[in-house]
N, C-alpha and C positions, 0 to 999 in steps of 0.2 A: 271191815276194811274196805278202800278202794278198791276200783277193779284195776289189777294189775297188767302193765305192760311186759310182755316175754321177754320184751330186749333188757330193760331194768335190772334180771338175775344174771345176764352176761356182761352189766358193769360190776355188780358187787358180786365177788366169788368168793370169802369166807369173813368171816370176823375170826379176827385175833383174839388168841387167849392166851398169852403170858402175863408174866407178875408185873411189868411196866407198863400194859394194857390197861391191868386189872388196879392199878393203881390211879392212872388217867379216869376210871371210871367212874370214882370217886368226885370229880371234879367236869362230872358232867361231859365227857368225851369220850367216843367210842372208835377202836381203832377196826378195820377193817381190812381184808386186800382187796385191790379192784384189778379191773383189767387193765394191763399198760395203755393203751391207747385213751382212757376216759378221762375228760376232765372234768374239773372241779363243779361247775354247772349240771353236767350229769349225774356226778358223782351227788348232790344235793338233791334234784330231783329222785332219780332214783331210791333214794335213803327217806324221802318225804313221801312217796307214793307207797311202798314195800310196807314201813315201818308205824305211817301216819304219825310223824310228829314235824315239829319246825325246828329246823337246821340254822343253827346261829351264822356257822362258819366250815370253810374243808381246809383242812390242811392236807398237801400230799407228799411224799419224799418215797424217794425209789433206791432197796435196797440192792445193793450192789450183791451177786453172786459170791459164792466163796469155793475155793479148792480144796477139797476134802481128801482125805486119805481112810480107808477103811478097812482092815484085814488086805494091804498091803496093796491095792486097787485104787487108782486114781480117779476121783470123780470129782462133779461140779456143780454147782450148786445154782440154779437159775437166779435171772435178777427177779424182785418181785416188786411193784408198785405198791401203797397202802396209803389207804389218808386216815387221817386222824380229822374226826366228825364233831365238833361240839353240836350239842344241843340247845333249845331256850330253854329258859326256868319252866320248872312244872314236867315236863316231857322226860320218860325214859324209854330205853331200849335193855331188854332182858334178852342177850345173845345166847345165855345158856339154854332156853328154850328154840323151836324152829320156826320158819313161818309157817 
């Protein structure tokens, strides 16, 4: 691998694994959360430098928080940012392993 920049792991802070993730990945995209403030420039580089591969596209969309109720306690659920990463042909990312 390249030599990694430190700032790089404080844009991408997890990969997503749900069934609608896991279904995208199929089709060559990979969902991640980043940090609210990154954009999509960093959000490519970083994912091109960490992962070594070429990034086609980012898409990003920022989930809105939710209000929860839990054994009778009011709580809230933060906003989260995430992009959805395609990849080029040939290039994958195995999220279930770590870097």
């Amino acid at each position: 691998m390249s030599t990694h920049d430190p700032r790089h792991y404080d844009i991408i802070v997890a990969p997503v694994v749900t069934e609608k993730a896991t279904m995208a990945s199929e089709h060559n995209k990979i969902v991640f959360k980043v940090a609210a403030k990154a954009t999509k420039p960093q959000i490519k580089d970083a994912i091109e430098k960490l992962f070594d591969v070429k990034v086609k596209s980012v898409n990003t969309l920022v989930r809105k928080g939710k209000t929860k109720v839990f054994r009778g306690h009011l709580g809230s659920q933060s906003d989260t940012k995430r992009a959805v990463v395609t990849l080029e042909e040939g290039h994958r990312i195995d999220v279930t392993t770590g870097l």
